[in-house]
Each structure stands twice: as C-alpha cells, then as structure tokens.
C-alpha positions in Angstrom: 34.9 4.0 73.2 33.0 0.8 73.0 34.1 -1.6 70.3 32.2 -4.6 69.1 34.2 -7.0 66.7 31.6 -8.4 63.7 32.2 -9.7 60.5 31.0 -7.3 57.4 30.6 -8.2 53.6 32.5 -5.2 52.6 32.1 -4.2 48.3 36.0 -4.0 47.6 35.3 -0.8 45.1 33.3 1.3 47.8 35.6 0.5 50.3 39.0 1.6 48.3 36.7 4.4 47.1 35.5 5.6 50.6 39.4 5.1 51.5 40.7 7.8 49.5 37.7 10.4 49.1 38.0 10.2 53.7 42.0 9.6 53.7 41.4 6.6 55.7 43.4 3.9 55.5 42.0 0.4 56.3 38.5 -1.4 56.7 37.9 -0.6 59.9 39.5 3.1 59.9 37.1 3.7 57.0 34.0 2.3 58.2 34.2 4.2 61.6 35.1 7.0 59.7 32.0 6.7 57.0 30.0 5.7 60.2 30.8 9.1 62.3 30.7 11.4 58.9 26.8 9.4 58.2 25.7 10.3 61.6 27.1 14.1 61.3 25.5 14.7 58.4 22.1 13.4 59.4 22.2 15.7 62.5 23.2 18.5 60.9 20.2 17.7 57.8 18.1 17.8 61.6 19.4 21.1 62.6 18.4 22.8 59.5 14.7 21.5 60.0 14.8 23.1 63.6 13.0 26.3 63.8 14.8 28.9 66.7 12.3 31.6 66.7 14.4 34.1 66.4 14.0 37.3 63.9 16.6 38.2 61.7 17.8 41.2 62.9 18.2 39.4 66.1 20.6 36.8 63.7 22.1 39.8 62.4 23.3 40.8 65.5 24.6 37.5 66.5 26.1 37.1 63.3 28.0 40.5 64.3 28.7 39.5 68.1 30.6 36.5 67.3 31.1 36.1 63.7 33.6 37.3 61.4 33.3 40.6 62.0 33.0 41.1 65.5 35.0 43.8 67.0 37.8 42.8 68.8 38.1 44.3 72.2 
C-alpha cells in the first residue's frame, strides 16, 4: 500500500464520532477506514445505476444457482 504522510485539520467531534460508529481506533486508522468505506459505497451507488440486460427469470435462476437455496450436490 502506498502511504503519503500530510497534515489534516481533523473536527475532534467527527473524528471520536467516526471512531466509535467504524470501531477504529486512532486518526489515521479512522480516516483510512472512513476513506475505504466512502469509496465502497460510491461504487456500489454505481452498480445499482448499471443496467445487465438480463430478464428476470434469467435472475431467478441465478438467484437459485448460487443463492440461498441452491441445491447442494
């Protein structure tokens, strides 16, 4: 992982907040932490815009290949 040391004006409050809502501990724990969850939630807000062409039966039958209830073999 590439690291770059810089120096942040941090707001104490969010910090200790983001702390324990993530069960980080740390500025720089946190931050990455906030930084990685940020980007995840963006892509997956991307991925629900995506369109896949695919009909819902053929979903259906995904869904019952390799979901929950897929039969063992």
């Amino acid at each position: 992982m590439a690291k770059k040391h810089t120096s942040l004006y941090i707001d104490a409050e969010l910090l200790a907040d983001a702390e324990r809502l993530l069960g980080t501990s740390g500025p720089t724990e946190t931050v990455n932490t906030a930084l990685r969850e940020a980007a995840d939630l963006v892509r997956r807000r991307n991925l629900l815009k995506t369109s896949f062409n695919i009909t819902e039966e053929e979903l259906r039958h995904m869904r019952h290949e390799t979901g929950p209830y897929a039969e063992d073999e």
